[in-house]
C-alpha positions in Angstrom: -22.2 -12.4 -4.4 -18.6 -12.0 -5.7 -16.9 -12.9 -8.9 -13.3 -14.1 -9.1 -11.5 -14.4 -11.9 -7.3 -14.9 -12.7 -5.2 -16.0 -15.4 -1.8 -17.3 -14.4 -0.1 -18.0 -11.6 -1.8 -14.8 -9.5 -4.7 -15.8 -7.9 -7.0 -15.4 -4.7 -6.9 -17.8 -2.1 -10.6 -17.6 -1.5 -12.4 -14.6 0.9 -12.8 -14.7 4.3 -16.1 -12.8 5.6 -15.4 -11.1 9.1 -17.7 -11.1 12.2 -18.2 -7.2 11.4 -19.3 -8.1 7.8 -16.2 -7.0 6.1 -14.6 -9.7 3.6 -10.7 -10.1 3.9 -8.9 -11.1 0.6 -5.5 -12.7 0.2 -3.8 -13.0 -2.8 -1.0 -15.3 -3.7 1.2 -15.8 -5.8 3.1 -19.0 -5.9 6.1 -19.1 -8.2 7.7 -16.5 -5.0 9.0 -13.3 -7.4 8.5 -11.7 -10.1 11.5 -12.0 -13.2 12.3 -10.1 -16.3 9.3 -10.0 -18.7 6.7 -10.0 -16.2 3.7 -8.4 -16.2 1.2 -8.8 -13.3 -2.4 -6.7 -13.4 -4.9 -6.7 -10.6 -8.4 -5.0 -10.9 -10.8 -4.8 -8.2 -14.2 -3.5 -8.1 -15.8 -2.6 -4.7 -19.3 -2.2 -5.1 -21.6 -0.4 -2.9 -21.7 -0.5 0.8 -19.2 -3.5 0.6 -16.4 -3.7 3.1 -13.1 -5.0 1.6 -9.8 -5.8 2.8 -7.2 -7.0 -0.1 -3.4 -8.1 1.8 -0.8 -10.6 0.8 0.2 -14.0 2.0 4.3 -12.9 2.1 6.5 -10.5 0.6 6.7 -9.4 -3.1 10.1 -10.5 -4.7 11.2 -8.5 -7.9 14.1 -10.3 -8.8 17.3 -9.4 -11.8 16.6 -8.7 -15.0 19.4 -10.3 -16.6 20.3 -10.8 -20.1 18.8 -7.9 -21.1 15.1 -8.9 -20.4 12.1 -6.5 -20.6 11.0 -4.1 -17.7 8.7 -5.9 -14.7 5.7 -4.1 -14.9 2.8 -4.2 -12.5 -0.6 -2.4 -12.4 -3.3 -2.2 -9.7 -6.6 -1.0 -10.6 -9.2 -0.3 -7.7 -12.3 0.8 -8.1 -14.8 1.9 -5.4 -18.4 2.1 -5.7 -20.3 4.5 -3.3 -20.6 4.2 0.7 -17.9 1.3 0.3 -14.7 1.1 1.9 -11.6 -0.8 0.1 -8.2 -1.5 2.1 -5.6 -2.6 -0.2 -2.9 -3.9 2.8 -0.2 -6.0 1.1 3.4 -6.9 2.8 6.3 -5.2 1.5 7.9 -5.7 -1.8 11.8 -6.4 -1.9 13.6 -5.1 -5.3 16.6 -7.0 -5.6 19.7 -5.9 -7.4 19.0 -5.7 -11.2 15.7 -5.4 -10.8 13.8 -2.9 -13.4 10.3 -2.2 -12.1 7.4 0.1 -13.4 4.0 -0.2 -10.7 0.9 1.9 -11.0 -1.6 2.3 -9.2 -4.8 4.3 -9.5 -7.5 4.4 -7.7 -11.2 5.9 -8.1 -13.3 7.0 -5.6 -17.2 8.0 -6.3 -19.3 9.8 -3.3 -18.8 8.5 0.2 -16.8 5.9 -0.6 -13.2 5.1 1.2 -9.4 4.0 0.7 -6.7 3.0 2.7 -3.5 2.0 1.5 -0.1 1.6 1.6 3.0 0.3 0.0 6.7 -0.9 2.0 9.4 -0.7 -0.2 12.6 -2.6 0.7 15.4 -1.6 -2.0 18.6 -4.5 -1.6 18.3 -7.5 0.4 17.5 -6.6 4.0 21.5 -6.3 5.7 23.6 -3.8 7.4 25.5 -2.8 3.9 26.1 0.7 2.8 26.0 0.2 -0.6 23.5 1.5 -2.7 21.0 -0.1 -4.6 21.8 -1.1 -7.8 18.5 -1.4 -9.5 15.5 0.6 -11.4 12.0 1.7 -9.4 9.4 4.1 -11.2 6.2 4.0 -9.0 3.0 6.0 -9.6 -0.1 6.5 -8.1 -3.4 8.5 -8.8 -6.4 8.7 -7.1 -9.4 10.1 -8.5 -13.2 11.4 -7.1 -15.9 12.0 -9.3 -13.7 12.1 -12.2 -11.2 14.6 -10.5 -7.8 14.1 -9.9 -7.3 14.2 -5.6 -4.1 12.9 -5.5 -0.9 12.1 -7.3 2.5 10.5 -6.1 5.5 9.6 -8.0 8.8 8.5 -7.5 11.8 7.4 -9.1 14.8 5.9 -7.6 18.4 7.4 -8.6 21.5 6.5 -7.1 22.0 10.6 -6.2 18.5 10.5 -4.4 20.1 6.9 -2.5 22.6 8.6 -0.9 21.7 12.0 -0.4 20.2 14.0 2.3 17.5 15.3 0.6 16.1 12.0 -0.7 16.7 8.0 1.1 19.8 9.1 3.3 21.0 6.4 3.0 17.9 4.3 4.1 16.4 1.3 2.2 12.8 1.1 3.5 10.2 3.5 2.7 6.7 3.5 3.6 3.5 5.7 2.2 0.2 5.0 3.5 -2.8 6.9 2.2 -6.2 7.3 3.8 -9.6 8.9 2.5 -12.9 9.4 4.2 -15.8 11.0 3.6 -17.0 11.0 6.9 -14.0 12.7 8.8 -14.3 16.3 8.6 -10.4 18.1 7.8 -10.0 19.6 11.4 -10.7 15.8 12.5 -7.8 14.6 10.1 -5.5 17.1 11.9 -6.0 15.0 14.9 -5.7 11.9 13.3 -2.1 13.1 12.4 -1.1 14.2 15.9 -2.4 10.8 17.3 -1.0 8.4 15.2 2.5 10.4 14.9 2.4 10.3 19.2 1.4 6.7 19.3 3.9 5.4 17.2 6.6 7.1 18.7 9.4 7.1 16.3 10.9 10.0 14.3 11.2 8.1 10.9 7.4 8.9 10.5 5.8 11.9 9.1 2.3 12.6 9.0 0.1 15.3 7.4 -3.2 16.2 5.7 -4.8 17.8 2.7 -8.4 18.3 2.2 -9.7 14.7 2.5 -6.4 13.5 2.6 -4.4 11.1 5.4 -0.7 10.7 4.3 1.9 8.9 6.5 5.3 8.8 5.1 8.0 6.3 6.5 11.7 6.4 6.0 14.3 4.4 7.8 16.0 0.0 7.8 13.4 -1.8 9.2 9.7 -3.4 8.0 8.8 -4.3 11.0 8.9 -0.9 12.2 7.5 0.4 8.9 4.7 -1.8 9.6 3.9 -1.5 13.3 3.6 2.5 12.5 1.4 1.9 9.8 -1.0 -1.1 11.7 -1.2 1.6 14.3 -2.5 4.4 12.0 -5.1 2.1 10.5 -6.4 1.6 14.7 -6.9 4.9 14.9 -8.7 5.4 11.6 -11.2 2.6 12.1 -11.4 3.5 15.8 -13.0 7.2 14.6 -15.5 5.4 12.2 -16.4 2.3 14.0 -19.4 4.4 15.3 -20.9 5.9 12.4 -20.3 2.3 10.3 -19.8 -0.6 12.3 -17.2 -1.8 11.1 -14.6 -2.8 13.8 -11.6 -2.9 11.5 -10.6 -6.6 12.2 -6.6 -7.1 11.4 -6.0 -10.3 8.9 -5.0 -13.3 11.1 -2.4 -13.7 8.8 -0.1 -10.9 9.6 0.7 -12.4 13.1 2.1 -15.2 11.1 
């Protein structure tokens, strides 16, 4: 049984249940971006032994804040009951010059229960120009088990960090995906690094571990790359638990649209 709720314009298109007995979820969100003064909140709860996959239908558009309007904010809740697994998948999001974004995420985890997720971040319109972005990003993310913090990311755009070779380079797509079992031992996750970083192939990846942890960085001008990297990773993940949980990992028929 599920229970769907939305007010406004952000909604679910309905779920899909998979052959493996996973449930895919798109949302949607018709009016095409996000403007000044908006304020989008999505909350999920997995609940036990459920199988969930959460993607978009297209890209997320944060568009100018002109005329002096109020910060877009946006904030993702997920929680995850035990033995279940939640995916949270969507296509990129494109900040737009003028844009002036706060997103949070946090997640919590309870015993044996799973994440995978990842955000694409495309800062300008997608062209060949050189020139820097020209708008605000603050992202956060927390993810806690059992009432303890596991894992924290922040970042904050600057026009320094744009350019710079410690920070973008230059570069306008980043890419962060995040994975958590409780069925992969560490020394298992090491592998899961090597593999994924020798099957994509391409040096604007980085990969590595903590305890528990999965993280796969990506820095360079294209999504599609980005994303192939990233589709790949999530192969190999499912691939190592398909055994232990049936669950074959079906990819959402829309992203070969």
């Amino acid at each position: 049984m599920s229970f769907l709720k939305h007010e406004g314009p952000l909604r679910v298109q309905r779920p899909f249940l998979q052959n493996d007995g996973s449930c895919h979820i798109y949302l949607i969100h018709p009016p095409g971006g996000v403007v000044g003064g908006d304020s989008l909140l999505v909350h999920f709860e997995g609940h036990k032994k459920t199988n969930t996959l959460i993607t978009s239908s297209a890209a997320a558009k944060f568009y100018s804040c002109e005329g002096g309007l109020p910060d877009q904010e946006i904030a993702q809740d997920f929680k995850i009951d035990k033995g279940a697994l939640l995916e949270w998948v969507p296509q990129e999001s494109i900040f737009f010059e003028g844009s002036k974004t706060q997103v949070s995420n946090k997640i919590t985890l309870s015993d044996e229960s799973r994440f995978l997720g990842w955000d694409i971040i495309v800062l300008g319109r997608m062209t060949s120009s050189k020139k820097p972005f020209g708008g605000a990003l603050r992202s956060s993310t927390t993810i806690m088990k059992d009432e303890r913090l596991i894992h924290r990311d922040f970042f904050e755009y600057s026009p320094t960090m744009g350019t710079s070779a410690w920070g973008l380079q230059g570069k306008h797509v980043l890419g962060s995906l995040i994975a958590t079992s409780a069925y992969i031992e560490d020394d298992e996750f090491s592998r899961l690094v090597s593999s994924s970083l020798k099957k994509i192939g391409s040096d604007s990846f980085g990969g590595t571990k903590k305890k528990g942890l999965f993280l796969l960085r990506y820095l360079g001008s294209s999504v599609e790359e980005c994303k192939h990297g990233f589709y790949v990773a999530r192969e190999i993940m499912h691939q190592n638990e398909a055994l232990m949980l049936g669950c074959d990992g079906e990819r959402p028929r829309i992203w070969d649209y």
